[in-house]
C-alpha positions as CSV (number, residue, x, y, z in Angstrom):
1,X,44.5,122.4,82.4
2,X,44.5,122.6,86.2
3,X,48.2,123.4,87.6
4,X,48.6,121.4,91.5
5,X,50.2,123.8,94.1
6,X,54.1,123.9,94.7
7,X,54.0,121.4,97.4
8,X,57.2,119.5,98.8
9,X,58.2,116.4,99.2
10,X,59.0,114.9,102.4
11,X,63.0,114.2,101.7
12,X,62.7,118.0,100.7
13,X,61.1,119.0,104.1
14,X,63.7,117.4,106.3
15,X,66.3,118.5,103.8
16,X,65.1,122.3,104.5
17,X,64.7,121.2,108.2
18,X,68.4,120.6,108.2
19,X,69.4,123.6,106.2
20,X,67.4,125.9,108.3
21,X,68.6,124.3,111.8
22,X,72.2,124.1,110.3
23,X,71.9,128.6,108.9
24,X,70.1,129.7,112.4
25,X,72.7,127.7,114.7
26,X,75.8,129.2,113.1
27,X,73.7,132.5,112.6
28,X,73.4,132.4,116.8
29,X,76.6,131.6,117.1
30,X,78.4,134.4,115.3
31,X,75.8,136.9,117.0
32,X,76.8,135.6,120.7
33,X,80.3,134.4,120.7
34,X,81.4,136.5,118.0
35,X,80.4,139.6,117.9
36,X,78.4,140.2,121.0
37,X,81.4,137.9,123.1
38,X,83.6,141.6,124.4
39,X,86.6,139.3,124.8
40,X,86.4,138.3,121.1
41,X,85.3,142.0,120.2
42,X,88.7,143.2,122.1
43,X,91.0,141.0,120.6
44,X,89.3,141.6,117.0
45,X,89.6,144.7,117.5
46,X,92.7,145.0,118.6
47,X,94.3,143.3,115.3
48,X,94.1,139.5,115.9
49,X,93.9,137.8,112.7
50,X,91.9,134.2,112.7
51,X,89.1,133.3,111.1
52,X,86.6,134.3,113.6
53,X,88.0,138.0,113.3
54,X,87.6,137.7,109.7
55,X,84.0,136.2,110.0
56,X,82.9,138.4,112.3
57,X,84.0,141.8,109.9
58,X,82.3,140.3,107.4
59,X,79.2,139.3,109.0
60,X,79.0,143.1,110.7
61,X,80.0,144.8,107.4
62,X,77.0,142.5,105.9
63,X,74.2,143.2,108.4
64,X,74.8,147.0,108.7
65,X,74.5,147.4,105.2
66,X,71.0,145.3,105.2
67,X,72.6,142.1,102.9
68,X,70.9,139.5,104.6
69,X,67.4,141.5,104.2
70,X,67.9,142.4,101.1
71,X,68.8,139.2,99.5
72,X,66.2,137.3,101.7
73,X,63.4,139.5,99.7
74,X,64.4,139.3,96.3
75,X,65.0,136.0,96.6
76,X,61.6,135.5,98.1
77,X,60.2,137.9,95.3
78,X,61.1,135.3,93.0
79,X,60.1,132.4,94.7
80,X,56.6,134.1,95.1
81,X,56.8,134.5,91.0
82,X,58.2,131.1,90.2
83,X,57.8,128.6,93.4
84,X,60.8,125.9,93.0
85,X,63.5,124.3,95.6
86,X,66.5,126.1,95.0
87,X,64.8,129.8,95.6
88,X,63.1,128.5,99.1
89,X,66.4,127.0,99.8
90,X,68.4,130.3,99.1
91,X,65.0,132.6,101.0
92,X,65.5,130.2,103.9
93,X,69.4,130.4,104.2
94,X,69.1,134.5,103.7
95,X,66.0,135.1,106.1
96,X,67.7,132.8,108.5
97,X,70.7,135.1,108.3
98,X,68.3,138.2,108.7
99,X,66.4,137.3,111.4
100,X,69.2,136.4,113.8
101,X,71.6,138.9,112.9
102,X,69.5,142.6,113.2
103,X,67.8,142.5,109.6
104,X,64.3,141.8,111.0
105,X,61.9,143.9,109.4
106,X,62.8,142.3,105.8
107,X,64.0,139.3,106.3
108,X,60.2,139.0,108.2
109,X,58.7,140.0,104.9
110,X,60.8,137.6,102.8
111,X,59.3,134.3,105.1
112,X,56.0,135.8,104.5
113,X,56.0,135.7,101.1
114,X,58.3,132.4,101.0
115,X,55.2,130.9,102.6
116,X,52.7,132.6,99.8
117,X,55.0,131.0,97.6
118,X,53.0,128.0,98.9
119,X,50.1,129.1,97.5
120,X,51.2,129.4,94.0
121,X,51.0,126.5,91.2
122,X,53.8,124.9,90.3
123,X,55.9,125.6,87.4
124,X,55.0,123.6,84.4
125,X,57.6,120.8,83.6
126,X,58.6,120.4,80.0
């Protein structure tokens, strides 16, 4: 029996169109009017307490330690294993993270092998 590729639907594609314009805008704008922004990084810095403040020592405390890479391959590991919606979902939201915010060289891998997950068959459906 001859499995078909993992191919999408089209209310799939312009749901993932959405979630990855939706990940890279906010990802841009914590990277250049958060923590690039000096004003904000003075105040922040200086103790102020709002959400940005918070979001911007997570985000920072995330991307030095590789998070958004990290994540973006495994979750693209398992996509490559078992192709399905959720996992290229999660890969994109991750990668999107990595690329924008200093986690290049693996969130680059992870999109590579999100799009071999292309290439696999689907799972079989019970």
């Amino acid at each position: 029996m001859k499995k078909s590729p993992f191919r999408l639907t089209p209310y799939q594609v312009q749901f993932l169109l959405v979630v990855g314009f939706v990940t890279v805008g906010y990802a841009l704008y914590l990277r250049y009017l958060a923590i690039e922004l000096s004003t904000v990084a003075l105040a922040c810095d200086a103790g102020l307490q709002t959400m940005l403040c918070k979001s911007r020592t997570l985000v920072t405390y995330l991307f030095k330690n590789s998070v958004f890479g990290i994540t973006a391959l495994v979750i693209a590991t398992l996509h490559v294993m078992r192709p399905s919606i959720v996992l290229l979902t999660g890969g994109l939201i991750a990668a999107g993270f990595g690329i924008v915010l200093y986690n290049i060289a693996l969130s680059g891998i992870a999109i590579g092998l999100l799009i071999l997950g292309f290439a696999r068959p689907a799972p079989a459906t019970a």
